[in-house]
N, C-alpha and C positions, 0 to 999 in steps of 0.2 A: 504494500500500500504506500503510496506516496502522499506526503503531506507538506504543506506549502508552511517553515520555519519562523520564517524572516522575509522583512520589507522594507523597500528602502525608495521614496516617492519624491520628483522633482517634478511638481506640477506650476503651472501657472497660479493656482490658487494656494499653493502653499509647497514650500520647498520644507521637505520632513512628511514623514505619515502625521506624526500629531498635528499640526499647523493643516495639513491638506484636508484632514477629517475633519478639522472647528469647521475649514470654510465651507465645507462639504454641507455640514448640518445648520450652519448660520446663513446659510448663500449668501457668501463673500467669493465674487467675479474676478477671476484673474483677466477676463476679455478687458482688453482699452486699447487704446489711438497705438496704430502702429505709427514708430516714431524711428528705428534703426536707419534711416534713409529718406530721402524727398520720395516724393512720390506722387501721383495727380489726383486732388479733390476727388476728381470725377470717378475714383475705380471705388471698390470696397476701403474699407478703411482698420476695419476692427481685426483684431487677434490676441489671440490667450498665449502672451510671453512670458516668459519668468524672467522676474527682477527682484533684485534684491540680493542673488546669490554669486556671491564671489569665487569661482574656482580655485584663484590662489589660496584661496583658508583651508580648503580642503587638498589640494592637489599638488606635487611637485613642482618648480616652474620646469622642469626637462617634460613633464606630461603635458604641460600647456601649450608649450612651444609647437609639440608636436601633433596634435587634435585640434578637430572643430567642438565645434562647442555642441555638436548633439555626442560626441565619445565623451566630451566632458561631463556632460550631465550623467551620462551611465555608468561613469568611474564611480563618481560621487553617491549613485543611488546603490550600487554592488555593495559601494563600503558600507553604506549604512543598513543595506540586508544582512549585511554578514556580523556588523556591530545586530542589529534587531535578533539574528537567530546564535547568540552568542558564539560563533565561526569564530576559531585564529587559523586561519588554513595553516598557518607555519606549521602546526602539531598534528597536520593531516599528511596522509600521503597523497602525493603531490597526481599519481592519475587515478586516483579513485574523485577526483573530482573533474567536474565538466562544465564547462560553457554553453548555453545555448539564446543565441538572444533578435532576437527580430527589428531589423531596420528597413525601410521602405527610398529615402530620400539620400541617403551615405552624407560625407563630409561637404556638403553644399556650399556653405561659406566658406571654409578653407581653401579649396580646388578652385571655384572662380577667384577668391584671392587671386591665387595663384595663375590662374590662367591670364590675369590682369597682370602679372607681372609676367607674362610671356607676349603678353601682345604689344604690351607698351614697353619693353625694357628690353630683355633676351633670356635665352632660354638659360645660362648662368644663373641667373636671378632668381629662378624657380628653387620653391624650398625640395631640398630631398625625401621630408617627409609627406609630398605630395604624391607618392608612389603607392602609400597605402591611409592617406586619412582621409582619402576622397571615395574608401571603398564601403561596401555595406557592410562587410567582416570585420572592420576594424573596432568595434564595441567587442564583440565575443573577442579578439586576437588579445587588443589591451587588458581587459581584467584576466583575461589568462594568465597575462603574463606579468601583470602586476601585483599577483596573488599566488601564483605558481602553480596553478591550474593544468594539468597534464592529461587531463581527461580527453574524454568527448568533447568535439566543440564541433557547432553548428552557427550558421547564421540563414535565416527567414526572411524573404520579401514575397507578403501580402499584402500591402498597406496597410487598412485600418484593421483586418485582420490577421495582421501578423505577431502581437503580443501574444494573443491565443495558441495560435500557430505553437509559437516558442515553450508555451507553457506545457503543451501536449506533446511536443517532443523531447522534452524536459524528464516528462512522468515514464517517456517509455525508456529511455536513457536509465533513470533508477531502476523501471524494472530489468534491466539488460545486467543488473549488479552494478553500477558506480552507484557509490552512497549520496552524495551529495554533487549537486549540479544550481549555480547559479542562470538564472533565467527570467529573460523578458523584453518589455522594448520601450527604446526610445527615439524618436526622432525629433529633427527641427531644419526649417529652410527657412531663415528670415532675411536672405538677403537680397536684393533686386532681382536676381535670377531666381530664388527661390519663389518671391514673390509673383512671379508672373506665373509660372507654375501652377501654384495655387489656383492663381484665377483663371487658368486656364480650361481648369474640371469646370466651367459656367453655373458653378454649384456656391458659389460663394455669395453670402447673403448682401445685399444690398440695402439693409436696416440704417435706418440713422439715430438710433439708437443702442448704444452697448449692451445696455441691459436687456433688450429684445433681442438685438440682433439675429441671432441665436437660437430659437423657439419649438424643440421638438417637437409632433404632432398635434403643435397651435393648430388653430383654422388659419391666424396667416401665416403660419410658416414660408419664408422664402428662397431658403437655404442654409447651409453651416457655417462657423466661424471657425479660421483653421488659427490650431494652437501647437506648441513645440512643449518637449520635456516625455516623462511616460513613467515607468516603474521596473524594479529588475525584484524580483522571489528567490528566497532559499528554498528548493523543494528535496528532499530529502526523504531518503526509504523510512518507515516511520519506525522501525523496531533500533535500525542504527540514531535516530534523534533521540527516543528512547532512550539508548545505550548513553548517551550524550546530558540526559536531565533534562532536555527541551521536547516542552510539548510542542504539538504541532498546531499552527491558526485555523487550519482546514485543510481538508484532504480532496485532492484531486479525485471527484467521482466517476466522472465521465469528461469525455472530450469527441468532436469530432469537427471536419472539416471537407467542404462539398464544394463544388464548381457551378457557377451558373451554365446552364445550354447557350447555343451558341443565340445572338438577336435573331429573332423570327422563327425561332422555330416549334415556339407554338407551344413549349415546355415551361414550368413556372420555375422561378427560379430555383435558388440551392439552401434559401437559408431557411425554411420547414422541417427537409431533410436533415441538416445540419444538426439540428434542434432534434431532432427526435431519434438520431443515431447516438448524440451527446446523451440524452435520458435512461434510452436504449445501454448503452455502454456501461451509466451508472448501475441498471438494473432498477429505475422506479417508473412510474406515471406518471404522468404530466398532474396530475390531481396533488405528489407528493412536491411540487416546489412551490416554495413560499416567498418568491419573488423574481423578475427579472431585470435584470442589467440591460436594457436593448441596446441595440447600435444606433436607432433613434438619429438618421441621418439629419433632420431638418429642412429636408425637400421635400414636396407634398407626395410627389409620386412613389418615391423610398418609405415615406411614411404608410403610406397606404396600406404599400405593399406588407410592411412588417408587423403594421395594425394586422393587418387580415390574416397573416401568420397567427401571430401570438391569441386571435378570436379563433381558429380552428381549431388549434393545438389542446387551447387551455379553456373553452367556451369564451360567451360574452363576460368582462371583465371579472373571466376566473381567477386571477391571480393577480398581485400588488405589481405594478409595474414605474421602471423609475429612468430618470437618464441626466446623472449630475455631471454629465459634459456637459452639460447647458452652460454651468462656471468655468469652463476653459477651455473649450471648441473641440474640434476633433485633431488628433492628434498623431495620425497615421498609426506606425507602430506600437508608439503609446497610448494608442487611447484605448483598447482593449484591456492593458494591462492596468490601467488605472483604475478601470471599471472593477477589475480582478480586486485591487485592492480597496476600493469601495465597500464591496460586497462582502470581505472577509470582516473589514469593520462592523460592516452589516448586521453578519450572523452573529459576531461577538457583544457586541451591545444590542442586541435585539432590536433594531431602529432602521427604517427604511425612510433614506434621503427624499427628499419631493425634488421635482423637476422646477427650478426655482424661477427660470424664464418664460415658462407656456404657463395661459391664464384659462385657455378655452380651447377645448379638445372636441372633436367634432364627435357628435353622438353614433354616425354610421361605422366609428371608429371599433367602437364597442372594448377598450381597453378601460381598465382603471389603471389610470394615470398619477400614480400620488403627487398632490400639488400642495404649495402652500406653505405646511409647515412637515415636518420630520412624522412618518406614523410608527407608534413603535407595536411590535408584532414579537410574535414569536416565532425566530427564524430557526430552522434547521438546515434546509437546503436554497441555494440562488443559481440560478441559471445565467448565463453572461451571453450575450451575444454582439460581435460583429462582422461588419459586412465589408471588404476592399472593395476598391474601383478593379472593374475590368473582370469581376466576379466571382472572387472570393468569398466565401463564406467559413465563419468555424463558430464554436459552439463549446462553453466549458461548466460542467457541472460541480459545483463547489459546495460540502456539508461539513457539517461542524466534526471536529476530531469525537464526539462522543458516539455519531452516531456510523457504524460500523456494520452497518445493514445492506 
């Protein structure tokens, strides 16, 4: 059985799990005025950046020199899974543990840097560590290697479902015999190039309003706000944590992960499937979850689509249903993982987030949407779901360490 340790969370709404959870249950917006760059009135404006966090307090400056700042962010959140699931890897053997971590976007600011100092200078000029911090492996390579990690190591692009991804490969990695494997994702692209990017998905919301922006399955929803940072997990075989005096936050139940069919062809999409091969895997019913995590795109069409999911699955608003990215946009490979560690909060304090930006949910929706304020419940089991661009789907089933059914 694999059970998820330790967490360690660099969100826009709060850098730390403690700080990320207040904002989570008090909805405190890390979304405001992107400001790294000029840019034209006339495009979107908003985004969920993290500020505040200094990578020098945490970090070498030879680690700095050499990463963008989405490998930075994932150093900084490793360390603090491994401080959360009390880890010294020094006193571990060095391939019984593994890396597996999901990034969608790689070193985006560092590489155009750099390509700027190839176009305007000469290729002398270019940094050497442009060879690999412009890569999507460079998160999993770094904390291997800054922790002496020898194991398995992987790296994931799904976009917004590649947290998940990483997290289910994670759990099959401990069953394969490595005891312990850090795991998850982060991304960020906040730079001119990343920025166009972004809007490029025509999916980015045009709100003039921050706190709107944003609006999972509003009636006006008009799209999402894209945010950077994400979350890295200790998941660990649970009899070796055990062995170790750490309990475990929750246990990897179920996981799965499906494709969309191709446009036109007449097939619904992947993420029902997804959804019921994760419950399927757990071994319960849809009747036994007691919340879900959606991917809660912010587009009406993606909305629809997952409303009508989650009303066949689970009936009309059979189940509490939540999406506190609303406080920090979506976040490619991080926002699955963030979700992850939402939900482990979740089950631990009995308390399900509301959706702090949508005010009116359209009734053909037929979801319960919790809005407003925090409902607290009695959780055992949460279901997480997200969706990539270009048709990714996964699906991770998350229950408390007690219950062992």
């Amino acid at each position: 059985m694999s059970v998820i340790t330790g967490l360690g969370v660099v969100a826009p709404n709060g850098a730390g799990l403690p700080e990320f959870w207040e904002a989570t249950l008090t909805g405190r917006s890390g979304i405001g005025e992107l400001d790294r760059f000029e840019h034209s009135g006339d495009t979107p404006r908003w985004a969920g950046l993290v500020d505040g966090l200094d990578p020098a307090e945490h970090l070498p400056g030879r680690l700095i020199r050499q990463t963008d700042v989405s490998t930075r962010f994932a150093l900084i959140a490793a360390q603090w899974a491994l401080d959360d699931a009390k880890v010294d890897p020094s006193t571990l053997t060095d391939y019984e543990m593994g890396v597996v971590t999901a990034n969608a976007s790689g070193g985006f600011e560092f590489t155009h840097r750099e390509f700027q100092k190839l176009w305007a200078r000469s290729p002398e000029h270019v940094s050497a560590y442009e060879s690999f911090a412009w890569f999507y492996a460079v998160n999993t390579g770094q904390i291997s290697i800054r922790h002496g990690m020898r194991g398995p190591g992987f790296a994931l692009v799904a976009e917004q479902a590649g947290g998940l991804d990483a997290l289910g490969q994670a759990r099959r990695v401990v069953r394969s015999g490595v005891p312990l494997v850090v795991s998850g994702g982060v991304d960020s692209a906040f730079d001119p190039w990343g920025w166009v990017s972004h809007l490029s998905s025509g999916l980015v919301s045009n709100g003039s309003d921050r706190a709107t922006a944003y609006r999972p399955f509003d009636e006006q929803a008009d799209g999402y706000v894209p945010g950077e940072g994400g979350a890295v997990a200790i998941v660990e075989d649970a009899d070796a944590a055990s062995a170790r005096g750490v309990p475990g936050l929750a246990r990897i139940a179920g996981y799965a992960n499906t494709f969309d069919p191709a446009p036109g062809s007449g097939r619904p999409p992947g993420l029902r499937r997804a959804a019921e091969l994760a419950l399927a895997d757990a071994g319960i019913r849809p009747d036994e979850v007691d919340v879900v995590f959606a991917d809660a795109a912010g587009v009406p069409e993606l909305d629809r689509a997952e409303a009508r999911v989650l009303r066949e699955l689970f009936g009309v608003c059979g189940v509490p249903v939540t999406a506190p990215k609303a406080l920090t946009g979506r976040l490619f490979s991080g926002g699955g993982m963030l979700d992850v560690a939402a939900a482990l909060m979740s089950l631990r304090e009995s308390v399900i987030p509301p959706t702090f930006a949508t005010s009116t949910v359209p009734e053909k929706y037929g979801i319960d949407l919790v809005l407003g304020t925090p409902r607290e419940a009695g959780l055992d089991t949460a279901l997480v779901l997200a969706r990539g661009r270009w048709g990714f789907n996964a699906a991770i089933v998350l229950r408390t360490p007690e219950n062992r059914s």
